[in-house]
N, C-alpha and C positions, 0 to 999 in steps of 0.2 A: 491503493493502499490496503495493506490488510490486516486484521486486526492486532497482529505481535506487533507489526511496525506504531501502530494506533498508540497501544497500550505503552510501548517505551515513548512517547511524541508525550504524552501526557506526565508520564513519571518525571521528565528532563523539563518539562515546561518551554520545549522550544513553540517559535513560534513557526511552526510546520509549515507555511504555505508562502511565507516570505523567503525562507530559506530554499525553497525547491524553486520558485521563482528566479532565486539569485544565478543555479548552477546552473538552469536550463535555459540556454539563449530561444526568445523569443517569446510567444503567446503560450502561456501554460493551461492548458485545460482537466479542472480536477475532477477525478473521477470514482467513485467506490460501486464497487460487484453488490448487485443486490444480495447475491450469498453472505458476503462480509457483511452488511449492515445486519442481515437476519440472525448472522453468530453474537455481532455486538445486542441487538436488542433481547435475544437468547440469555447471554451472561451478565446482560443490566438489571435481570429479573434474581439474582444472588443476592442474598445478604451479606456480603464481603468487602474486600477490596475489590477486587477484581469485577464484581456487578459496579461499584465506584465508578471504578475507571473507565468500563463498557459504557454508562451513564454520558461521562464527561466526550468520550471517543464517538459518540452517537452527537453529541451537539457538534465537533470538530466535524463531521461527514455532514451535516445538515447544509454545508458551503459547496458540498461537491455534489457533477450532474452522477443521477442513479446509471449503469450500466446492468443488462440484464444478461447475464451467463448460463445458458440450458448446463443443469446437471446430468448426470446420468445416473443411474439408479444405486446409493448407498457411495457414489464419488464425492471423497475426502473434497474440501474448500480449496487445498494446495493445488491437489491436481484440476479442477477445475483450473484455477486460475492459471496454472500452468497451460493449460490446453489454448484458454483465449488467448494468451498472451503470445502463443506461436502461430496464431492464425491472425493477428492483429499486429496494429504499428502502435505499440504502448509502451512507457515505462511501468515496471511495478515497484512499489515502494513497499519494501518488508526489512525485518530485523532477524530474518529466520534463516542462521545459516544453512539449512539446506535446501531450504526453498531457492534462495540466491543460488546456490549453485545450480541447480536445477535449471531454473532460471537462465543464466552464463551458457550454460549450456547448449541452450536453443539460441543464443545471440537474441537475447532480450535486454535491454539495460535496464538496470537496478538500483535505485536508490534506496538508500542504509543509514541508520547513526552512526557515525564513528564516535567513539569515546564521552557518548551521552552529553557531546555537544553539540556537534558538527556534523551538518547532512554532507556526504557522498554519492555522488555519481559514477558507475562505473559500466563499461560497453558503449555508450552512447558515442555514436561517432560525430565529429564537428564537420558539419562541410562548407570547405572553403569555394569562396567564386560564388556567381549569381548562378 
C-alpha cells in the first residue's frame, strides 16, 4: 500500500483490509515499504489535514508486516516501489494513476478504489486446477 492509496482508504472510510481480503482468493498477507511508513510518519508531523490523515494511515499500517526496500541515492518512493515490485511476487495497492500504469506495465497487479467505494483488482491472474 502506498501512501495516496492510504490517504483515499481513510477519506472513504472503507474498511481496507476486509475488502482486499474479499477480491484476492486465498491467504492475504499485508504489507507496507518502510519507505511508505517513513513518508506517512514525515506528513503526520503537519499541522493539517493531511498530517491527520498520515496520523490515522499510520494506525491503519500498524496491522501490516514492515517490508524493507534499499533506496538509491535521492530515489523518488514510486520508483522504488516500482523496482520491488518487478523483482518480487506482490500486489501493490495505490490510487495513483500513474504509478498503476507504471505498475501494468511490468505485469504487476494493482489494486485501486474505484468510485471511493469499491476496491478493484486488476492484472492478477486466477489459476484454475491444482
Amino acid at each position: 500500500m502506498d501512501s495516496n492509496f492510504l490517504f483515499l482508504v481513510v477519506s472513504t472510510k472503507l474498511d481496507i483490509f476486509s475488502e482486499i481480503e474479499n477480491i484476492i482468493p486465498g491467504r492475504v498477507q499485508f504489507c507496507i515499504a518502510d519507505l511508505v511508513r517513513k513518508e506517512l510518519v514525515k506528513l503526520s508531523l503537519k499541522k493539517s489535514e493531511v498530517g491527520r490523515k498520515a496520523e490515522f494511515a499510520l494506525r491503519l499500517v500498524d496491522k501490516c508486516d514492515n517490508v524493507k526496500i534499499e533506496s538509491k541515492d535521492f530515489e523518488k518512493v514510486d520508483d522504488a516501489l516500482v523496482r520491488f515490485a518487478g523483482k518480487n511476487e506482490v500486489i501493490v495497492a495505490t490510487s495513483d494513476k500513474e504509478l498503476r500504469h507504471r505498475l501494468r506495465d511490468i505485469n504487476v497487479p494493482v489494486i485501486y478504489v474505484r468510485g471511493r467505494s469499491r476496491v478493484e483488482l486488476e492484472g492478477f491472474p486466477l489459476k484454475c486446477g491444482g
